[in-house]
C-alpha positions in Angstrom: 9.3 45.8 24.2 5.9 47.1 23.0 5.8 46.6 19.4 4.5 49.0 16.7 1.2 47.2 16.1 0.5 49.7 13.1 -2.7 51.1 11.4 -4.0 47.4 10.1 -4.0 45.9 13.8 -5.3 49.2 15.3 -8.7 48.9 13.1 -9.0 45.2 12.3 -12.0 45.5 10.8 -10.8 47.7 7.9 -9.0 44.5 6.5 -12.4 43.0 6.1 -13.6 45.9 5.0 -10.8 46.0 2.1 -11.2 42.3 1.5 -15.1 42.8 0.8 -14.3 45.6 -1.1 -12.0 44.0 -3.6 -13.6 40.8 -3.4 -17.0 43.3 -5.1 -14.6 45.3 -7.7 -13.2 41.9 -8.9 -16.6 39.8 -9.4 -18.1 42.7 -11.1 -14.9 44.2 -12.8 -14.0 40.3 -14.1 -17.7 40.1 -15.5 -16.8 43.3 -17.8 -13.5 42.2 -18.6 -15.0 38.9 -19.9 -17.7 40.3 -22.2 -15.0 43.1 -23.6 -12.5 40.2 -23.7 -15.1 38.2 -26.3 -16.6 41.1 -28.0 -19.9 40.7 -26.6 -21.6 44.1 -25.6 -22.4 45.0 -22.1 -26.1 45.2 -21.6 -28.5 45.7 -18.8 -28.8 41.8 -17.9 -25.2 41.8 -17.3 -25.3 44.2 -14.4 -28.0 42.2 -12.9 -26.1 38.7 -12.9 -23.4 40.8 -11.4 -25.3 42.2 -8.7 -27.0 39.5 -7.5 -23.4 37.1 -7.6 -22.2 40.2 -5.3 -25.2 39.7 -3.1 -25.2 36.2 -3.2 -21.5 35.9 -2.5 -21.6 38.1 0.1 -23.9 36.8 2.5 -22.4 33.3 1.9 -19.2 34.7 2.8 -20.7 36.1 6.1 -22.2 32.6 6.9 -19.0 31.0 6.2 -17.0 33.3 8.3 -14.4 34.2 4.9 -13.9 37.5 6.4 -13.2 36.7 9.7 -9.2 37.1 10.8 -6.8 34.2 8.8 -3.8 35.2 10.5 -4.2 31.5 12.0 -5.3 29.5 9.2 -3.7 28.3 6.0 -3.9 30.0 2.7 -5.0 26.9 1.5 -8.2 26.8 3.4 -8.9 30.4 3.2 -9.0 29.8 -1.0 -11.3 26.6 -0.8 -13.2 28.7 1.5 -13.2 31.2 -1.6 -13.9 28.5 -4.0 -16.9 27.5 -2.3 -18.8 30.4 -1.7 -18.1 31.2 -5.6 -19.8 27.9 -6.3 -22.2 28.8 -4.1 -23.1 32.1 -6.0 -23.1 29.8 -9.3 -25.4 27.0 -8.1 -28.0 30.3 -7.4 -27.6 32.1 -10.8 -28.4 28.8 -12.7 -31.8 28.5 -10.1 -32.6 31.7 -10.8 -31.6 31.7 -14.8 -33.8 28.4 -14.7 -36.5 29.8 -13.0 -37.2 33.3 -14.7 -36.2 31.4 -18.2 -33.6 34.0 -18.7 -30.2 31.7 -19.5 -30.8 32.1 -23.4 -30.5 35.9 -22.9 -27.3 35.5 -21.9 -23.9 34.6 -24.2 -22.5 31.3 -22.6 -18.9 32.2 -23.7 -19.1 35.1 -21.0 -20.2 33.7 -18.1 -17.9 30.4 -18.4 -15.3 32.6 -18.9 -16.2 34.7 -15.9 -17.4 31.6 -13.4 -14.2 30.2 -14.5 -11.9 33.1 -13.9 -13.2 34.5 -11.1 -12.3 32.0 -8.4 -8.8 32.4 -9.7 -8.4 35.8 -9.5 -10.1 36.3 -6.1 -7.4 33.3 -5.1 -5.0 35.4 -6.3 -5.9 38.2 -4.6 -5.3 36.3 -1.5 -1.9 35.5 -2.2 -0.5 38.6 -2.8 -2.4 39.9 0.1 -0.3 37.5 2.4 2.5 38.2 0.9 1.7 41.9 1.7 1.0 41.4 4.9 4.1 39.0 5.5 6.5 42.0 4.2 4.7 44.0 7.1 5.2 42.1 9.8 9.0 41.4 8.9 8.8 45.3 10.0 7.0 44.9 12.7 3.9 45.9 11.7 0.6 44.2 11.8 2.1 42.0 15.0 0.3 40.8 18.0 1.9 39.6 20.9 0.9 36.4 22.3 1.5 34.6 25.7 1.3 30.9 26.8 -0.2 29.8 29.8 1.6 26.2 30.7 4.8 25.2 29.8 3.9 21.3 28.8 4.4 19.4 26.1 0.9 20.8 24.2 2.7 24.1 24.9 5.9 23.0 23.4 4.2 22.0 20.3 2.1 25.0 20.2 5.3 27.1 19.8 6.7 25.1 17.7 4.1 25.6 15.1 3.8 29.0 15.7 7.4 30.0 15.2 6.8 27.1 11.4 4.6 30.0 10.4 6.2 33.4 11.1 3.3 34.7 8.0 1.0 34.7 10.9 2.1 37.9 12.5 2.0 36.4 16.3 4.8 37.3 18.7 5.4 35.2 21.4 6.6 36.6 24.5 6.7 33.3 27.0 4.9 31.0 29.0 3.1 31.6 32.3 2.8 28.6 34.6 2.4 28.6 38.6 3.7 25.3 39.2 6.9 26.5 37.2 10.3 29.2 38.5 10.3 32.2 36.7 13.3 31.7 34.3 12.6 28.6 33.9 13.1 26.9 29.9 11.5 23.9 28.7 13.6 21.7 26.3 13.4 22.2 22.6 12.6 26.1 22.9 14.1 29.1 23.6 10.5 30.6 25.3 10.7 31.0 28.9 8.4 30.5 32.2 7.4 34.6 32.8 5.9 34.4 36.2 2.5 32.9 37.1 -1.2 33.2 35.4 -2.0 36.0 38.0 1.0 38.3 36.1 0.0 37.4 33.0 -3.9 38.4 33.7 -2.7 41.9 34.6 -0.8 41.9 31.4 -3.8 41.4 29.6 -6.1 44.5 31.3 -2.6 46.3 30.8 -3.3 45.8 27.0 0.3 44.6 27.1 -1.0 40.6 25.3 -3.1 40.4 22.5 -3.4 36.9 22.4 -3.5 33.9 25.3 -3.1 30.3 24.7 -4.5 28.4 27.4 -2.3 24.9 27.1 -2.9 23.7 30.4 -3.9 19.7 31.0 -7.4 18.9 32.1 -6.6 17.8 35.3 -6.1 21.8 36.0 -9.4 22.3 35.0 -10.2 24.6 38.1 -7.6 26.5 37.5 -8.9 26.5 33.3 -11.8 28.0 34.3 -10.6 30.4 37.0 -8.7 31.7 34.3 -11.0 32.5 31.6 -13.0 34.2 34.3 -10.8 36.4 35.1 -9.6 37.2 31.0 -13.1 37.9 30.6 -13.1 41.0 32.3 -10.2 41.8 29.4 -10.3 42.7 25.8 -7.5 39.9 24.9 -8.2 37.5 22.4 -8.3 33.9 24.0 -7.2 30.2 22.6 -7.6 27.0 24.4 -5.2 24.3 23.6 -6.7 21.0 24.6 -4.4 17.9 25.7 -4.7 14.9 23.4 -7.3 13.4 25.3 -9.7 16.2 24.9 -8.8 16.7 21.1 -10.0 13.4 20.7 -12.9 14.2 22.6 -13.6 17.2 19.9 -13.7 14.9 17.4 -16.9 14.0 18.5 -20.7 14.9 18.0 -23.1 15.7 20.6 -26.2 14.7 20.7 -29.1 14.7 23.3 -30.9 12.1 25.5 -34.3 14.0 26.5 -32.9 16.8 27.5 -29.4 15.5 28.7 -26.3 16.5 26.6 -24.3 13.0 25.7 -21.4 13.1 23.9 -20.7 10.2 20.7 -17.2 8.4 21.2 -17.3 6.0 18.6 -20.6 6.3 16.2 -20.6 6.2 12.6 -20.0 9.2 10.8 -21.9 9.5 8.4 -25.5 9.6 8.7 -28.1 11.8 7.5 -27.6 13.9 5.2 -23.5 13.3 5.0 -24.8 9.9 4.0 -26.8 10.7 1.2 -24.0 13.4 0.0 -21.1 10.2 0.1 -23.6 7.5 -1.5 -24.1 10.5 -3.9 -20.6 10.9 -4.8 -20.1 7.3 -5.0 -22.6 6.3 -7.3 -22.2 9.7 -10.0 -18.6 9.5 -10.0 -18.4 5.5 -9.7 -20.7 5.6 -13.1 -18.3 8.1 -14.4 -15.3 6.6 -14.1 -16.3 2.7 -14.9 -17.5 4.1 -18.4 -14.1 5.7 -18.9 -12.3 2.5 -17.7 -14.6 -0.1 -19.2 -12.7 -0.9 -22.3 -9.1 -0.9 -20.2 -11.1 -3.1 -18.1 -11.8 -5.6 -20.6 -8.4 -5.3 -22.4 -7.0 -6.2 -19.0 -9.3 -9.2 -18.3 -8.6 -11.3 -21.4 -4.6 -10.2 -20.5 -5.0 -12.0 -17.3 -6.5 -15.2 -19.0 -4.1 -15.7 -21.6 -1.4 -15.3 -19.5 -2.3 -17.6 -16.5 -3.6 -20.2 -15.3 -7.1 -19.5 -13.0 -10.0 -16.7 -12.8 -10.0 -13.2 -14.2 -11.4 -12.1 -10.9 -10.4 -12.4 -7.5 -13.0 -11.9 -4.5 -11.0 -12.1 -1.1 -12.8 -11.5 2.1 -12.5 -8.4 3.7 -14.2 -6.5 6.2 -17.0 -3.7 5.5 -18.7 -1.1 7.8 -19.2 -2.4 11.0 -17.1 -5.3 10.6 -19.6 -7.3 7.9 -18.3 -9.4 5.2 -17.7 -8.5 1.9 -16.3 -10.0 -1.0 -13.9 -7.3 -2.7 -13.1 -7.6 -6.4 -9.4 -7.1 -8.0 -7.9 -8.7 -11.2 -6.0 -11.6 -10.3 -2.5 -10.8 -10.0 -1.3 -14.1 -8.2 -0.8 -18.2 -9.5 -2.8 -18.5 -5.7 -6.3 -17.0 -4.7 -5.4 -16.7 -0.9 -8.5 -16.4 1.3 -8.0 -18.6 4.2 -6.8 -18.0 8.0 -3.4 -17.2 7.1 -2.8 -14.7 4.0 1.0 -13.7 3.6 1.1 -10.0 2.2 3.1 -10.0 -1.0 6.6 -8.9 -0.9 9.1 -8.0 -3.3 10.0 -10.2 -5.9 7.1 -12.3 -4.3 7.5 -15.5 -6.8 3.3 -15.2 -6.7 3.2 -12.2 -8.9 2.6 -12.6 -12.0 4.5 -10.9 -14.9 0.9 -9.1 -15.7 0.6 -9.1 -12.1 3.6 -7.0 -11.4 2.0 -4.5 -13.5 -0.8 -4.1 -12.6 -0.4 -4.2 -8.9 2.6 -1.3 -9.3 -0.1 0.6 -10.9 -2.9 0.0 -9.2 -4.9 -1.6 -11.8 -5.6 -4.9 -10.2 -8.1 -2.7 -8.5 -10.3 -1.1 -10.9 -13.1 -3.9 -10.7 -13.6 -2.5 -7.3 -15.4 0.5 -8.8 -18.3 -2.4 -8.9 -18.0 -2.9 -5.3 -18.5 0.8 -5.3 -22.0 0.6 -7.3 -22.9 -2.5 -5.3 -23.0 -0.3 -1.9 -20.4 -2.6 -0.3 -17.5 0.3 -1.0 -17.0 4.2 -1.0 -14.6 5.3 -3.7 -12.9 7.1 -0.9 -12.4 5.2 2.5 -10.0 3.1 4.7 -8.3 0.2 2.2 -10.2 -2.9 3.2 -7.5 -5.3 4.8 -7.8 -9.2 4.3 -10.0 -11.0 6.9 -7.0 -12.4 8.2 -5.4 -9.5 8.8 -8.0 -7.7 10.1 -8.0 -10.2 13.0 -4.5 -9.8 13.5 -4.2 -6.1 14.1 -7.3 -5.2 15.9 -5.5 -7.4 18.4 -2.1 -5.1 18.1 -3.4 -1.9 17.3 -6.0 0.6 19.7 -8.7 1.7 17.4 -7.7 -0.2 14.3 -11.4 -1.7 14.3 -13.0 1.6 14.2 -11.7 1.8 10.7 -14.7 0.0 9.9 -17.3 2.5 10.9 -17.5 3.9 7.6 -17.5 2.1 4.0 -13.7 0.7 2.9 -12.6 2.8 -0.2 -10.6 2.3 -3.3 -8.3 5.2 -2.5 -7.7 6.7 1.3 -5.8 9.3 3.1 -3.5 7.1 4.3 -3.0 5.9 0.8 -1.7 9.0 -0.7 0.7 10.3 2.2 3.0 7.1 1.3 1.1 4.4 4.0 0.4 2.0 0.4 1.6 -1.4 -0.2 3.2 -3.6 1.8 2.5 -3.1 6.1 5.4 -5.6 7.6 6.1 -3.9 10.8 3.4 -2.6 13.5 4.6 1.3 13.0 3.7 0.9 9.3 -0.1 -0.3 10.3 -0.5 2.2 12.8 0.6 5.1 10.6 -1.9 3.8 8.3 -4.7 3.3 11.0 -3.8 7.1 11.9 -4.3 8.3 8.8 -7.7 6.8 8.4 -9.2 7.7 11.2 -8.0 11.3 11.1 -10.0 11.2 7.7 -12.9 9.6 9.3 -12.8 11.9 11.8 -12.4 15.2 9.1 -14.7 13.7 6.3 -16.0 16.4 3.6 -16.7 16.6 0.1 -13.9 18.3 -0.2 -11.6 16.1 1.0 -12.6 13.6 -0.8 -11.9 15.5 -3.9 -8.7 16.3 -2.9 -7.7 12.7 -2.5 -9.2 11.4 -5.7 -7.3 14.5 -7.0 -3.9 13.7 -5.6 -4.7 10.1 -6.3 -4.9 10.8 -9.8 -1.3 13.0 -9.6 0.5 10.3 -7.7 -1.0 7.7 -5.9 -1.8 5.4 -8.3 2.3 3.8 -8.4 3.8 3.4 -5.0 7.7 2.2 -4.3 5.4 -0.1 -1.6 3.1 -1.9 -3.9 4.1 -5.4 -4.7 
């Protein structure tokens, strides 16, 4: 059955059209609101600051593709999306207040109310627009219909997350597979196998598909590329799907050698200017924080002395980047300083711990010293947990890829740490969950990430039902 794609899917572009038009009304209209709001009267100046934040916003939207079709993205990155162009319009308007010496003319109350504001309306505005949209398509409006070629596990999967998200609009008709009976139905869905990719290409210059997910293993690759041949000759919008060995593969950077593409399998990450924007972070946020934790810090050190017997600090050996030594820092928690061949993770109720100890490993405050580390260069604040030497040499023995941890600085905090992979690692499947989780952040570093992990580290991922 054809469904009733309705006005929105009929002209696209007019959804853009509405989001730039809103996203216009609201920058300006909040920059009113916020001078009427303090009593401030609207002046000529004003309307400028507007107009060139519309500009500015704009074109930075354009570059970042913010009013391109979310149907398959999250709300979540569609609003950082938001947040960061509306930085971006700020970082300008203080250049340009600093360079035409025209910030005093201005009341500060108004624009902090209105940098501050905006991003949260214009967030808003998203939200509600979804949830517009998602009453639509309950109706069957706004809907495209979508068809899979391969019936595989990627495929599977594919659906799967499709049918997790009905907010996206996408109706999924069935797969299309030549190595597969029509009729047949792959476990775990109630999708079937349509007919072959030839049916499914006449479909598509039908205009009876919208979308195509091409889900179809490399080792098909002639058939991949006979396929988006012929769908070229169609208006349909196309997906590939890759297999797990080609996602990996994505992951990567290319590069050149002369004038011959090469691909980078394992490299390190950051380099460049990513380099100089993590160092960056470390050091201005590392300052920050040891000046807010220097007098817990001290507190805590003569705690540790009186209490037991042995040094306030304990340096262990771990590895750093590229598997070099490096002496990371904690508050003893231990009667031992363990640093030998053979380290035995704590456990609970290890008779080790210390009574101080307990406490400050549950909370993570054994740990603050390594904001040092973190000046020194020999840690990021955010970053794979450094593992014991011992350990180290244990796993990269039982785990694929658990070395390649170390192509980037060991952090404080991680990925891994916050989704529940913290503490104690007594079984293979815990470590490799952990070793999964760090190098899917290695291999999705941004500043932004990284704020969102010092962020949720801060909620609740400083105590952990794990740490001994």
């Amino acid at each position: 059955m054809k469904h009733n794609q309705g006005l929105i899917r009929s002209h696209s572009s007019l959804l853009a059209a509405l989001f730039r038009a809103m996203d216009i009304f609201l920058i300006l209209g909040l920059l009113y609101l916020s001078a009427l709001f303090l009593g401030v009267p609207w002046q000529d100046y004003f309307t400028v600051a507007g107009c060139i934040a519309i500009v500015i916003y704009i074109i930075t939207a354009e570059i970042t593709a913010l009013y391109a079709s979310w149907r398959l993205g999250s709300l979540f990155d569609e609003n950082k999306q938001v947040i960061f162009t509306w930085l971006a319009v700020i970082f300008v308007l203080l250049i340009v207040a600093y360079a035409t010496k025209t910030s005093s003319i201005y009341s500060r109350r108004v624009l902090l109310t209105w940098m501050v504001v905006t991003p949260i309306v214009l967030s808003l505005f998203r939200i509600i627009a979804r949830q517009v949209l998602r009453e639509l398509r309950q109706r069957d409006r706004n809907l495209r219909t979508a068809a899979i070629v391969g019936a595989g596990s990627q495929a599977i999967q594919l659906v799967e997350q499709i049918q997790e998200q009905p907010w996206s609009g996408i109706k999924l008709t069935g797969f299309y597979d030549k190595e597969l009976p029509t009729g047949h139905q792959p476990e775990n869905t109630t999708l079937s196998v349509l007919g072959n990719s030839n049916e499914l290409i006449n479909k598509a210059k039908n205009n009876e598909i919208d979308i195509i997910f091409i889900a179809l293993p490399i080792i098909r690759e002639d058939e991949i590329k006979e396929l988006i041949a012929n769908l070229s000759d169609t208006t349909v919008i196309t997906y590939i799907v890759p297999d797990l060995f080609i996602s990996e593969l994505l992951n990567t950077r290319w590069g050149y050698m002369g004038n011959i593409p090469i691909l980078s399998i394992h490299d390190r990450p950051f380099t460049g200017i990513d380099g100089w924007v993590k160092r960056l972070e470390d050091i201005v946020l590392g300052s920050l924080i040891l000046m807010l934790i220097a007098i817990p810090m001290i507190i805590i050190a003569i705690a540790v002395k009186l209490t037991s017997t042995g040094p306030v600090i304990f340096k262990q050996r771990r590895y750093g980047i590229a598997g070099e030594e490096i002496s990371v820092w904690k508050f003893r928690t231990m009667t031992v300083c363990e640093d030998g061949g053979e380290i035995i993770q704590a456990k609970e109720n290890d008779e080790r711990v210390t009574k101080l100890g307990k406490i400050l490993r549950q909370y993570s405050l054994d740990e603050l010293p390594q904001f040092i580390n973190v000046l020194q260069g020999t840690m990021s604040i955010v970053g794979p947990r450094p593992h014991a030497v011992a350990h180290n040499e244990l796993y990269r023995k039982e785990i694929d890829g658990y070395m390649l941890r170390h192509s980037i600085k060991p952090g404080i905090t991680g990925w891994a740490q916050i989704n529940g992979w913290r503490g104690e690692t007594d079984t293979i499947d815990k470590m490799e969950n952990r070793v999964d989780h760090d190098l899917w952040y290695i291999r999705n570093w941004s500043l932004w990430l990284d704020i969102k992990t010092i962020f949720l580290t801060i909620l609740h991922g400083f105590v952990g039902k794990n740490a001994y």
